[in-house]
C-alpha positions as CSV (number, residue, x, y, z in Angstrom):
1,X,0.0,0.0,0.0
2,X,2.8,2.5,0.7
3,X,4.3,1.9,-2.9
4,X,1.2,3.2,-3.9
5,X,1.2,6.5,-2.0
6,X,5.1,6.8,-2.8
7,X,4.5,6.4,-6.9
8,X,1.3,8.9,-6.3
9,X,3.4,11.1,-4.4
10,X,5.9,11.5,-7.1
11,X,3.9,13.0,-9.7
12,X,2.9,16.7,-9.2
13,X,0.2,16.4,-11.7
14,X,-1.3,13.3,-10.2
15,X,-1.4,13.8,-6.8
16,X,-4.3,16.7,-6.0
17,X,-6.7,14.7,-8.0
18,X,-5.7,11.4,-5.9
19,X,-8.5,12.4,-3.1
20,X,-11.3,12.5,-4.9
21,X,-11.6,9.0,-6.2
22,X,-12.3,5.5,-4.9
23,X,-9.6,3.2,-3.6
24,X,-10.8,0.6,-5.6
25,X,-10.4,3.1,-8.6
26,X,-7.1,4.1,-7.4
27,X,-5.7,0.6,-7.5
28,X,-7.0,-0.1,-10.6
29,X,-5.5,3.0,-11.9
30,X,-2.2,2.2,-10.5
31,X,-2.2,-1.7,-11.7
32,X,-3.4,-1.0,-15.1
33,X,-1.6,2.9,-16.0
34,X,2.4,3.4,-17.0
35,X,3.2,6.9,-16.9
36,X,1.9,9.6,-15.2
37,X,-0.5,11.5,-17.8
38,X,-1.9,8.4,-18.6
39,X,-2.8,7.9,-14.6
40,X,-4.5,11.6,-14.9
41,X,-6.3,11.2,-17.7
42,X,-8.5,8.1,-15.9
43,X,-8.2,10.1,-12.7
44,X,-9.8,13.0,-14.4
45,X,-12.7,10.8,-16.2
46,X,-13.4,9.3,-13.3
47,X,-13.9,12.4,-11.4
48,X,-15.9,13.8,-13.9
49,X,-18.0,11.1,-15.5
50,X,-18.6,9.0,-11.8
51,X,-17.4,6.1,-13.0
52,X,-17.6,3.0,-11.2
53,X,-15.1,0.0,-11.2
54,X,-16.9,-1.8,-13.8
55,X,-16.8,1.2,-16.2
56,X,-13.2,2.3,-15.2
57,X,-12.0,-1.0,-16.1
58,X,-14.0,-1.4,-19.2
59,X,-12.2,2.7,-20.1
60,X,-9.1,1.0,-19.7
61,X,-9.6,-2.2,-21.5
62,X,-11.1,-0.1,-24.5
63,X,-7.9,1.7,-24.6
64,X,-9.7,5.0,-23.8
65,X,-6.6,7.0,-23.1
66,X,-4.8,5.9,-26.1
67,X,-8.0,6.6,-28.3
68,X,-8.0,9.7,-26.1
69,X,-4.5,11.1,-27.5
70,X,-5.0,10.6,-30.7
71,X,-8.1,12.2,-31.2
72,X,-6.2,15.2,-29.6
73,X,-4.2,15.2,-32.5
74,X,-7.3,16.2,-35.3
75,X,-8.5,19.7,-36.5
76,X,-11.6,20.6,-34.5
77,X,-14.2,22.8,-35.6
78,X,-13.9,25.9,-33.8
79,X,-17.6,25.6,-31.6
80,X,-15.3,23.0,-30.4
81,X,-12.5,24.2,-30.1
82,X,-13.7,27.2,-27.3
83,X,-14.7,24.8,-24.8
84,X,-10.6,23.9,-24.2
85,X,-11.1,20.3,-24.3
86,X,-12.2,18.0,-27.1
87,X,-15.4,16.0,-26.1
88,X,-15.3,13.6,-29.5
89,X,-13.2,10.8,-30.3
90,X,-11.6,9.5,-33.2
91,X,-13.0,5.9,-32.9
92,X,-15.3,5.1,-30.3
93,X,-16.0,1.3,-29.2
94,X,-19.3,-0.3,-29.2
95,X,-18.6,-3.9,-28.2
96,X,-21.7,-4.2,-26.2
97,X,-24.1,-4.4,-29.0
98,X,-23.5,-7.9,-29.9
99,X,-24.4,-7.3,-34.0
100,X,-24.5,-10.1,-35.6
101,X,-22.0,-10.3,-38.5
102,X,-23.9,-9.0,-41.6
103,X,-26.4,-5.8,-40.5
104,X,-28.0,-3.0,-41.4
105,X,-27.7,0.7,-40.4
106,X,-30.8,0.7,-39.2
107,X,-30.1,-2.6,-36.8
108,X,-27.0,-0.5,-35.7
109,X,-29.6,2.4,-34.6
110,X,-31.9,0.5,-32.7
111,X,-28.9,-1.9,-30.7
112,X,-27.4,2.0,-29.5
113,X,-31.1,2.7,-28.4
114,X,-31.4,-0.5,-26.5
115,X,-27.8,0.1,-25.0
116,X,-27.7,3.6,-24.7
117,X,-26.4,3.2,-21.1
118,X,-23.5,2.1,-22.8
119,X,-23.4,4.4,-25.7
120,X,-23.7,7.3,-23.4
121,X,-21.0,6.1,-20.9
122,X,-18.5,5.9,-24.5
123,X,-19.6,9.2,-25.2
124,X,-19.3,10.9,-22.0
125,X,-22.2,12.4,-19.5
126,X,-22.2,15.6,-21.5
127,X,-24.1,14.2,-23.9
128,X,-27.8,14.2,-23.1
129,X,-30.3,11.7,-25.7
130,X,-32.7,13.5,-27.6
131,X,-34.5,11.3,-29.8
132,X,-33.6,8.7,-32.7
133,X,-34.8,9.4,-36.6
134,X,-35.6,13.0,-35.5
135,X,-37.4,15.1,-38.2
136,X,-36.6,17.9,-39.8
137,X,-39.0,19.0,-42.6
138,X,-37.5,21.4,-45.9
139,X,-39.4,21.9,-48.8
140,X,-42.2,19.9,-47.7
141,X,-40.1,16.8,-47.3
142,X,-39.7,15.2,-44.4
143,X,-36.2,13.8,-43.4
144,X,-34.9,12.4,-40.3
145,X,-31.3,12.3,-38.6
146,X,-30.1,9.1,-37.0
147,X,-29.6,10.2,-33.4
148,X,-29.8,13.7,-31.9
149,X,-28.3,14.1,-28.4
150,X,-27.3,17.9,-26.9
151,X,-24.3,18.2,-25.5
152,X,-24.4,20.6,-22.3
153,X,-20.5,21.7,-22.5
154,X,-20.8,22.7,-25.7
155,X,-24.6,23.6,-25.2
156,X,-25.2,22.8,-28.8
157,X,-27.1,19.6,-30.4
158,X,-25.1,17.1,-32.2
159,X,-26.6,15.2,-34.9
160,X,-24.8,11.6,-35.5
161,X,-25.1,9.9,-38.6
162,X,-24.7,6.2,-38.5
163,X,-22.6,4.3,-41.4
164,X,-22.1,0.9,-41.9
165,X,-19.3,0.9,-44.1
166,X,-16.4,3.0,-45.0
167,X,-16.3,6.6,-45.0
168,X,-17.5,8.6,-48.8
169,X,-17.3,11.9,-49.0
170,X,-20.7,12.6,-50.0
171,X,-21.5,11.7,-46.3
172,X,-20.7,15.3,-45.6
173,X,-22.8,17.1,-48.0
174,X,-26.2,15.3,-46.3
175,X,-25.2,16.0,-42.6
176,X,-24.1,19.8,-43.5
177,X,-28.0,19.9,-44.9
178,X,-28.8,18.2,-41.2
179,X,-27.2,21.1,-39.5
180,X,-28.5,23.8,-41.6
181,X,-31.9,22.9,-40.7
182,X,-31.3,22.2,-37.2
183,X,-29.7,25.8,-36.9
184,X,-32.7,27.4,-39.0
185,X,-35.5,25.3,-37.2
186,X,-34.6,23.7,-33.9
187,X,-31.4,25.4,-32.5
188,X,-32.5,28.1,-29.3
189,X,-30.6,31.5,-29.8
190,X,-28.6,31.7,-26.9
191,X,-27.2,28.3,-27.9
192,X,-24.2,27.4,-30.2
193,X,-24.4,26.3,-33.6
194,X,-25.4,22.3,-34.1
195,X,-22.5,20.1,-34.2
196,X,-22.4,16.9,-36.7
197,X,-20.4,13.5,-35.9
198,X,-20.5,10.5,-39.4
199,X,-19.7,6.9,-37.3
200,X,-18.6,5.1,-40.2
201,X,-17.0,1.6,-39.9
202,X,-13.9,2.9,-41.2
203,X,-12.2,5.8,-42.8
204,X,-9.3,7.0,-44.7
205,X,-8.2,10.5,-43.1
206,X,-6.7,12.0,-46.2
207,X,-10.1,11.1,-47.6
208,X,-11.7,12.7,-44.8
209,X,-9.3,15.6,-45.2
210,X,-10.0,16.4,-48.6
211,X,-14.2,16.0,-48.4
212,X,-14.2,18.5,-45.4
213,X,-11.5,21.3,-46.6
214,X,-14.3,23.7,-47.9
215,X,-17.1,23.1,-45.6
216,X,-18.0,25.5,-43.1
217,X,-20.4,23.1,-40.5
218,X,-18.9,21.8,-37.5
219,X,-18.6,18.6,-38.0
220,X,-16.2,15.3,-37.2
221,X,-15.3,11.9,-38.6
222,X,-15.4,9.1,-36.3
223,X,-15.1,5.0,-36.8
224,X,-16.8,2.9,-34.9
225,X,-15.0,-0.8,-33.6
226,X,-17.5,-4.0,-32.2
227,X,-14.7,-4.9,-30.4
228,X,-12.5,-4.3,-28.1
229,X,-9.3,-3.1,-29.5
230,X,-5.5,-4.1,-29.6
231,X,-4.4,-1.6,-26.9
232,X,-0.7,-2.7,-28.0
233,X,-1.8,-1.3,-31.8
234,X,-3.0,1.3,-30.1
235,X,-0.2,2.5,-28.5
236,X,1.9,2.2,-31.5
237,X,-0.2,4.3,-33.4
238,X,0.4,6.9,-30.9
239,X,3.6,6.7,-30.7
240,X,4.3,6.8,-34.2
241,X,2.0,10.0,-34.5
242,X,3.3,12.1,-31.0
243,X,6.8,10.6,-31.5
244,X,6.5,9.5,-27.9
245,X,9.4,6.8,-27.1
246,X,8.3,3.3,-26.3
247,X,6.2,2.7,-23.1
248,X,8.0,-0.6,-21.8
């Protein structure tokens, strides 16, 4: 127990936070972190999202810090941007769905609904559900947006559009129409301007890059993973991309 007060103790960003978490949380922490920001990040999450040990260990087995880092690392729409920390992630992990191996967008829809517990404890506590196909009428036509949520940091709505398959980039010009008519209809005016998030099953950032280089709308790229990543890929990844040496 003392080695565990002595490696707190050593870190200066660490140690204020230490308090105002569980023991239980703590040793987890301590058994499953290797450097000192990673240890703060969890610290932080838990503090702020409540988590219990069951969601702090499934946080770290997702590999939520590495996912974490390397979302810090994309261009953020400046609604975004003001709030000082990024609330979005650039791939988010849904293995409680349990999908079976060929499905539809619409199957993906309705297992989020039934687990939205889950989705929401991915997403973070910020994000409060709104409603599922959500209608917005133009023209005289009715259409309807996957999942709407409002996100209280931000105090915006997000619309997310759901994708099965990889990322095109006329995916952007149909949630940019989403967020013009959520601003023009729906949005309050002493709130921010709607946010859009694509879940595809995969993307190619340069491809992503290039599709959203001339659009105004706030609005991010995400994939989505069933299951539980390769923390060890993971980690690569961000090492490669922070040129961050080796975590032994």
């Amino acid at each position: 127990m003392r080695q565990f007060y002595e490696t707190y103790r050593s870190d200066e960003l660490v140690t204020p936070l230490v308090t105002q978490i569980s023991w239980t949380n703590h040793l987890l922490i301590m058994s499953g972190c290797k450097t000192g920001e990673e240890r703060q990040i969890y610290i932080s999450l838990c503090i702020r999202e409540n988590y219990s040990k069951r969601q702090l260990e499934r946080q770290i087995d997702s590999g939520y810090y590495e996912r974490y880092m390397l979302s810090k690392e994309k261009i953020l729409p400046e609604v975004v941007k003001r709030i000082g920390e990024n609330p979005f992630l650039d791939s988010y992990v849904m293995e409680f769905l349990d999908l079976p191996n060929v499905f539809h967008e619409n199957d993906l829809r309705k297992a989020l609904i039934c687990n939205m517990r889950d989705f929401i404890l991915e997403l973070g506590k910020d994000f409060t559900y709104i409603d599922e196909e959500y209608k917005v009428q133009v023209g005289g036509e009715d259409f309807r947006i996957d999942l709407l949520f409002y996100h209280r940091g931000l105090r915006c709505l997000v619309a997310i559009e759901l994708k099965i398959g990889k990322f095109k980039p006329e995916y952007i010009s149909k949630l940019d129409f989403y967020l013009e008519a959520l601003d023009r209809q729906v949005k309050k005016e002493n709130e921010n301007p709607s946010v859009g998030l694509l879940l595809c099953a995969s993307k190619n950032d340069e491809v992503v890059e290039y599709s959203m280089s001339r659009t105004l709308s706030p609005m991010l790229v995400s994939q989505y993973r069933l299951q539980l990543p390769d923390k060890k890929v993971l980690q690569k990844k961000l090492q490669e991309l922070v040129n961050i040496p080796a975590i032994e």
